[in-house]
C-alpha positions in Angstrom: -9.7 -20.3 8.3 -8.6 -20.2 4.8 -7.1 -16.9 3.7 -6.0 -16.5 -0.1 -3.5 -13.5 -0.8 -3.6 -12.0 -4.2 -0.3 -11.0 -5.2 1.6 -12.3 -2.8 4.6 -12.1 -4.2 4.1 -8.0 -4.7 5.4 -5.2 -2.1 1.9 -5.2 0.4 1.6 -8.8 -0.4 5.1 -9.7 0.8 4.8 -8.0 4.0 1.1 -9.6 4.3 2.8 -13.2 4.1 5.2 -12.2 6.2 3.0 -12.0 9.2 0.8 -14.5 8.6 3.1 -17.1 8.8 3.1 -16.6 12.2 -0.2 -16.9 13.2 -1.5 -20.4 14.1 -4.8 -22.0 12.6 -4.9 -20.8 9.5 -4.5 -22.1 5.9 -2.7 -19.8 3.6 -2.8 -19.9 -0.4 -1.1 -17.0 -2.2 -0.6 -16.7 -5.6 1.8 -15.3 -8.1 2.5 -14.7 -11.7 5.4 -13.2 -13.5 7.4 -12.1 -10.1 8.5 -15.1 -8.0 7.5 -15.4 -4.5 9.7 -13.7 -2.2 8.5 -15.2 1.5 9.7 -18.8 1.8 7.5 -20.9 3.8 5.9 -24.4 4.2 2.5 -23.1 5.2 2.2 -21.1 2.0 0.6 -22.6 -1.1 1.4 -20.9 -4.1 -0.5 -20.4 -6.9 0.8 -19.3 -10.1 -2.4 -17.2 -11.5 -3.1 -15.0 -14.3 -5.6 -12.8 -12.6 -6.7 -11.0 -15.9 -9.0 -14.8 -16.2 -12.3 -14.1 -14.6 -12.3 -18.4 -15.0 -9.1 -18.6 -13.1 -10.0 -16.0 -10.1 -13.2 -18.2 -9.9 -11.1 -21.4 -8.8 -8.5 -19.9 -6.6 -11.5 -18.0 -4.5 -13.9 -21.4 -4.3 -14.3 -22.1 -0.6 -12.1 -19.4 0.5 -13.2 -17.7 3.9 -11.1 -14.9 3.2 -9.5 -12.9 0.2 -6.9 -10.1 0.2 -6.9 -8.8 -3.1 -3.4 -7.0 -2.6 -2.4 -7.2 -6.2 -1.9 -4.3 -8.7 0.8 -1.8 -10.1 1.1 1.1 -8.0 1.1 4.4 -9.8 4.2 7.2 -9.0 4.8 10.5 -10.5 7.5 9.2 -13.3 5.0 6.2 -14.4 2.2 8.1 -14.8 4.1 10.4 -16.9 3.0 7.6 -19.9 -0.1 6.6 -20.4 -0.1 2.8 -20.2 -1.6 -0.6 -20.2 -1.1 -0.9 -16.7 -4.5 0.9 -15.7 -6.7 -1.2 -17.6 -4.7 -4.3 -16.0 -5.9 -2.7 -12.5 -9.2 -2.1 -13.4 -9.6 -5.9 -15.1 -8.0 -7.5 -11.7 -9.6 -6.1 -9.3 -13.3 -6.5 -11.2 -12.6 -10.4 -11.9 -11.3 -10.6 -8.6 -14.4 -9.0 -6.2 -16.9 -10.9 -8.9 -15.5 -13.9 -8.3 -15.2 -13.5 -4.6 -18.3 -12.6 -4.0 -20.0 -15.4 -6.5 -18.3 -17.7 -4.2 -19.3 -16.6 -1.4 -16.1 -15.7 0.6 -16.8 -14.0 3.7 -14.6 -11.1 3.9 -12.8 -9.4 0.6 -10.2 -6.5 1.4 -9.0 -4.2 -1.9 -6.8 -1.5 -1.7 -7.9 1.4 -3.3 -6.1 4.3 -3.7 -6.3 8.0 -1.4 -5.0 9.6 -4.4 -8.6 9.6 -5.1 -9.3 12.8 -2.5 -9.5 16.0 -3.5 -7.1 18.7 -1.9 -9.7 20.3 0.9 -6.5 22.1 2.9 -7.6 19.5 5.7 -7.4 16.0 7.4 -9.8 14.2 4.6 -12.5 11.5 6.1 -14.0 8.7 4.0 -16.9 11.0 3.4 -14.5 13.8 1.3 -14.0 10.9 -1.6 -16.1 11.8 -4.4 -16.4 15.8 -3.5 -14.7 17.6 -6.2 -11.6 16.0 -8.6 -8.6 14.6 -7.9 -5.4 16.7 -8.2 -3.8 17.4 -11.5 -1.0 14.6 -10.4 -3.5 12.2 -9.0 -6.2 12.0 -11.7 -5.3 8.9 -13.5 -5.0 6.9 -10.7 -7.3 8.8 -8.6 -10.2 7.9 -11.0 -9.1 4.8 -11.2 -9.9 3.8 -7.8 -13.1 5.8 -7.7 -14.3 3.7 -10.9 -13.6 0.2 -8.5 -15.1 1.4 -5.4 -18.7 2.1 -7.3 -18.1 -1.2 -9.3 -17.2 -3.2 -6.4 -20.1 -1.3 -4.1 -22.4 -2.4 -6.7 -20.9 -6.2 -6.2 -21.8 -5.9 -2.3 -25.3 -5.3 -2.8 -25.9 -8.1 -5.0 -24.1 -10.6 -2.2 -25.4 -12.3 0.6 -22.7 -13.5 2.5 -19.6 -11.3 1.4 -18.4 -8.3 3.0 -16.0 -6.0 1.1 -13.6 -3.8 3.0 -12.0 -0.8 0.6 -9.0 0.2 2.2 -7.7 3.8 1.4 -3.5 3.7 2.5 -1.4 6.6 2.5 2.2 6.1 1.0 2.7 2.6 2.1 7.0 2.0 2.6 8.7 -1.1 4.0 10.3 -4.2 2.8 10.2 -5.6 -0.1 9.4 -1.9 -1.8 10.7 -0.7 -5.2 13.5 0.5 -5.2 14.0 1.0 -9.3 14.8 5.0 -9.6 12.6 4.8 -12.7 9.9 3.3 -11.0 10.2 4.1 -7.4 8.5 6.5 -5.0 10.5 9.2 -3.8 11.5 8.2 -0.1 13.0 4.7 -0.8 14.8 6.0 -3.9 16.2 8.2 -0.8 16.6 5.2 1.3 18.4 3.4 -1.8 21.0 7.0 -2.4 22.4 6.8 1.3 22.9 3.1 1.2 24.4 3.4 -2.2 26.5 6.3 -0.7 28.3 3.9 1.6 30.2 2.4 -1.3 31.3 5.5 -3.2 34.4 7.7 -2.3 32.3 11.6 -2.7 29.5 10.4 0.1 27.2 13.0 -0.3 23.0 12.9 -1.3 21.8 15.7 -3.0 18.4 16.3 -2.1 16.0 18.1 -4.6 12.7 19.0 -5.7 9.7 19.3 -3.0 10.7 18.2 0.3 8.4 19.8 2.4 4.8 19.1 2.1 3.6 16.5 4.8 2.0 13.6 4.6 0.7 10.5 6.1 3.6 7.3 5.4 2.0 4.0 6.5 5.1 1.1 6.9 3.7 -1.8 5.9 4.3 -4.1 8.8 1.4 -1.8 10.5 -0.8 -1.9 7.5 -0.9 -5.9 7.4 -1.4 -6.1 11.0 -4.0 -3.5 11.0 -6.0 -5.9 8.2 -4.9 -8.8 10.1 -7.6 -7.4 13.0 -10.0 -6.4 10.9 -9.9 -9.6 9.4 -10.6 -11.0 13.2 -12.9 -8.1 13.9 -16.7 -8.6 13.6 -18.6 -6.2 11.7 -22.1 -5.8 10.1 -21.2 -3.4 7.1 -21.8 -5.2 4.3 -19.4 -2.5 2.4 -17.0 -0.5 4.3 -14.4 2.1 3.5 -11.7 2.8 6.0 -8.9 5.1 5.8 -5.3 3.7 7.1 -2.2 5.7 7.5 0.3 7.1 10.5 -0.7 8.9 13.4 1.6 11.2 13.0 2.5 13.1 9.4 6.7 13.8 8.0 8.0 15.6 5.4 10.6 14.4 3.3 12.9 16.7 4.9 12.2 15.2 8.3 12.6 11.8 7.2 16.0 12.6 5.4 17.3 13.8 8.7 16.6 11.0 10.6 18.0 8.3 8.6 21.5 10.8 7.9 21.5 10.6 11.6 21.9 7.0 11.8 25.1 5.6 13.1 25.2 3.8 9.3 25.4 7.1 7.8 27.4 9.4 9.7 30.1 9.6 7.2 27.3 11.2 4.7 27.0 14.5 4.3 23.4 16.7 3.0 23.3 18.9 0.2 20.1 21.0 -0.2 21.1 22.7 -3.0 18.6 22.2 -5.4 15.5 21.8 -3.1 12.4 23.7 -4.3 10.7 25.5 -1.7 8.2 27.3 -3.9 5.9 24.4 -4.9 4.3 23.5 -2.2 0.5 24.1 -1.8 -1.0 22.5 1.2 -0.3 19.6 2.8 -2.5 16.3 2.5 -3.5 13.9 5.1 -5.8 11.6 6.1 -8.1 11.3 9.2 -8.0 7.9 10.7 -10.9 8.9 13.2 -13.0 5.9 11.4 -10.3 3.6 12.1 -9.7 4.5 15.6 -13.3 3.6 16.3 -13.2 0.2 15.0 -9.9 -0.8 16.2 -8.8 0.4 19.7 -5.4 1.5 21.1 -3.5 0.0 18.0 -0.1 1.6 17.5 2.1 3.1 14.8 6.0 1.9 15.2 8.3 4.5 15.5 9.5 6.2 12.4 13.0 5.9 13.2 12.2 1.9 14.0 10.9 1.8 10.5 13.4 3.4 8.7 16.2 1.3 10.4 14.3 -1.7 9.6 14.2 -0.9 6.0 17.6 0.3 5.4 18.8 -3.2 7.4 16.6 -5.0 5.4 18.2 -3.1 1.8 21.7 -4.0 3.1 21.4 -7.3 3.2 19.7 -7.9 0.4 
């Protein structure tokens, strides 16, 4: 099997890489462009592609059995305070990408999309509550972003024969190889970055602020790969399929604070919740995996406090 990995060198891709090194009988091609690879390997081949070339995603998918189109910049709250050039780089990716797959025939394409593409329902939201009403205020760029690419890319499945497309909707994805730039980051690892930074300076304390309380669904990455690692083994008939991943279980950022201050790294550290706004919070939004749960049995989340010391491990050392 020949698996290609778009944007390997990226956060999802990383972790993607990471696991398929270890798996026997498979041929792995992964490329890259301004970012240098970050998983060392000799079974990786390493493209250096300019994705934004419909010419050049035409030549790196030829003969490919399978694509993970994992490529992208991820929105947050402080990037999508200015509009910028990064959306229409998004939308001209992923297009060249799922055209060119599925002109070549590969057998399985997986995209993210985006869950910021749900409305607020005050419930667990299925693959079905997609296209219902708007996005949030905070989510509509991105939100109709990946509502755009799953009609465009639908629209590619129906005019292929052989390629299925799988649009994957992941909750907050955290792990390894994350961002960590305060600037640029989501919330919880610029969290994870103040307490290791705290270890180094003489006032150790974190001051938490602004809305720690609403719950959500935070997928770690090592489970998201592995999860499209079997569906990648899985046998389905859908020629298009949307799938919601994320945790089991839901945290707020107040949960997730407390477990990593109560790690033997951090005892020294001390909490202030001064500034935290308890006033903001609407409702709080989550996914149903019930889709998921159908098509692969008794998979398993690792435990939060497993993930969280794995990441903060992972931050130390680097």
């Amino acid at each position: 099997m020949k698996i290609l990995i778009a944007g390997g060198s990226g956060f999802v891709g990383s972790n993607m890489l990471e696991l398929l090194i270890k798996v026997p009988n498979i041929r792995i091609f992964s490329t890259y462009f301004k970012s240098k690879p970050r998983i060392k390997s000799h079974r990786i081949k390493y493209i250096r592609a300019d994705l934004a070339k419909f010419k050049t995603c035409i030549k790196i998918t030829d003969k490919m059995d399978v694509v993970l189109m994992l490529a992208g910049h991820v929105f947050t709250q402080r990037s999508l305070r200015k509009f910028n050039n990064k959306i229409y780089q998004n939308l001209e990716i992923n297009l060249n990408m799922a055209k060119a797959s599925t002109l070549n025939d590969v057998k399985k394409y997986f995209w993210l999309s985006s869950s910021t593409g749900y409305p607020d329902l005050r419930k667990k939201l299925i693959e079905n509550d997609f296209f219902k009403k708007d996005p949030p205020t905070n989510y509509f760029v991105p939100g109709y972003q990946a509502r755009f690419l799953e009609k465009i890319i639908y629209s590619f499945s129906l005019n292929s024969k052989i390629t299925k497309i799988f649009s994957i909707r992941p909750s907050e994805i955290f792990g390894k190889y994350d961002n960590f730039d305060f600037n640029t980051c989501h919330t919880l690892p610029a969290y994870i970055r103040r307490f290791c930074e705290a270890l180094e300076e003489k006032n150790k304390t974190i001051y938490i602020q602004g809305d720690i309380l609403k719950n959500k669904n935070y997928l770690f990455a090592s489970d998201l790969a592995n999860i499209i690692y079997r569906l990648i083994n899985k046998k389905i008939s859908d020629k298009y399929m949307v799938v919601n991943i994320s945790s089991k279980k839901n945290y707020n950022l107040k949960k997730l604070i407390s477990i990593i201050s109560k790690l033997k790294e951090f005892k020294n550290v001390k909490i202030n919740y001064s500034n935290v706004d308890n006033k903001s919070i609407k409702f709080d939004r989550l996914l149903n995996n019930n889709k998921l749960n159908k098509i692969i049995k008794n998979y398993k989340d690792t435990k939060i406090e497993n993930c969280l010391k794995n990441i903060i491990n992972w931050y130390l050392k680097k």
